[in-house]
N, C-alpha and C positions, 0 to 999 in steps of 0.2 A: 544539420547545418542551416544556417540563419545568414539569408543575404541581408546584410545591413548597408546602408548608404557608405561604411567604409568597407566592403568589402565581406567576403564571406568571413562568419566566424562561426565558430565549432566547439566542440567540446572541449576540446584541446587546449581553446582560447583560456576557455571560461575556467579549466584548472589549473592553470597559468597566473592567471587574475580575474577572481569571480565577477570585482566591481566593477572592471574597465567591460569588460566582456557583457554585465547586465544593463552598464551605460552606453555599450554599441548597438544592444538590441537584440542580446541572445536570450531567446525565450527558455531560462532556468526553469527547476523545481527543485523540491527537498529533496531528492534523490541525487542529486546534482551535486550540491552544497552536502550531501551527507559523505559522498565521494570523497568530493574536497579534504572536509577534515579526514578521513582513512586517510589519503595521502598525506595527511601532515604525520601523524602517527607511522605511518610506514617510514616517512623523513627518519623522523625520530629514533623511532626504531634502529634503524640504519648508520644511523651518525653513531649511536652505542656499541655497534655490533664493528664499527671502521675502529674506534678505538681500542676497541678491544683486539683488532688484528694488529693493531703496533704497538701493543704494549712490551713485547718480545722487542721492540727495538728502542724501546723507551729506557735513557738514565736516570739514575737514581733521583738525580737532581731533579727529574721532570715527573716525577712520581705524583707531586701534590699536584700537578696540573691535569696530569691523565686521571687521578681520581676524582680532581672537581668536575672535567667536560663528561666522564663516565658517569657519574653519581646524576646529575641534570638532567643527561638524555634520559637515564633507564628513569627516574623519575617522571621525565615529561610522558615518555612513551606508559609507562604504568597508570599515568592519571589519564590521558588520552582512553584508555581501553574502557573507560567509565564514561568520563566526559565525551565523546566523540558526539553523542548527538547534539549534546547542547550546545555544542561549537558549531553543529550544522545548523542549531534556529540559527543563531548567533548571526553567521554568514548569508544565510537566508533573509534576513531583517535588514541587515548591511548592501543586500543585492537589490532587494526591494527599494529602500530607501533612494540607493545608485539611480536606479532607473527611472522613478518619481522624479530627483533631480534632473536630470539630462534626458527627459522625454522631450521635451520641444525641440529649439531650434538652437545647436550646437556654435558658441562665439570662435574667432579664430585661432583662442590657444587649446579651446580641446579638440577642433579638429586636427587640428599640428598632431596634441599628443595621442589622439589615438591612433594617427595614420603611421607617426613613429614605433607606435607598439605591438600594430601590427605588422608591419617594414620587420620586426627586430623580433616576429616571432617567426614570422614567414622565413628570418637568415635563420633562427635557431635550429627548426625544425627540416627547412628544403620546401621548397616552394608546392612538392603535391603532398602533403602530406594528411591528406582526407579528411 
């Protein structure tokens, strides 16, 4: 956990939204950002594995539509099991960048939006949420 001037952020924060989170001042690494992407692939993953439990209530009519969001995910999740690290430079370069940006001294719309993003992860999650 990383006290930053808006507030503590956490790991939590940061796979949430790597940028905002390297832009509040959470001291990332590649292991971080390599997490990251696994969670998108697990996303993925996931999203294929939901359609595939309604296919059983799926009409006929809706047949080409379950096979195009089925065909996408299991595609994205099959290129993810390859690509996964290269999306963690990827994020890594993007988080760097983030924080190079917004190292100084923060103007009045992004302290608005990060204290709203925080506000709105702090309702998602419950206010102790470690």
């Amino acid at each position: 956990m990383i006290i930053s001037r808006y507030g503590p952020i956490t790991f939590r924060h940061f796979q949430d939204n790597p940028y905002w989170a390297a832009a509040a001042g959470y001291d990332f690494n590649y292991f971080d950002c390599l997490s990251v992407s696994i969670d998108g692939l697990f996303g993925s993953a996931s999203c294929a594995i939901d359609e595939l439990k309604y296919l059983p209530e799926t009409e006929v009519r809706g047949l080409h539509g379950f096979l195009f969001k089925f065909s996408l995910h299991a595609l994205v999740a099959a290129l993810l099991v390859f690509l996964y690290p290269l999306l963690a430079i990827a994020i890594h370069i993007r988080c760097t960048n983030g924080r190079k940006k917004y190292s100084g001294e923060h103007d009045d719309t992004v302290k608005m939006n990060m204290k709203r993003w925080i506000f709105q992860c702090d309702r998602k999650w419950g206010k102790n949420h470690g």
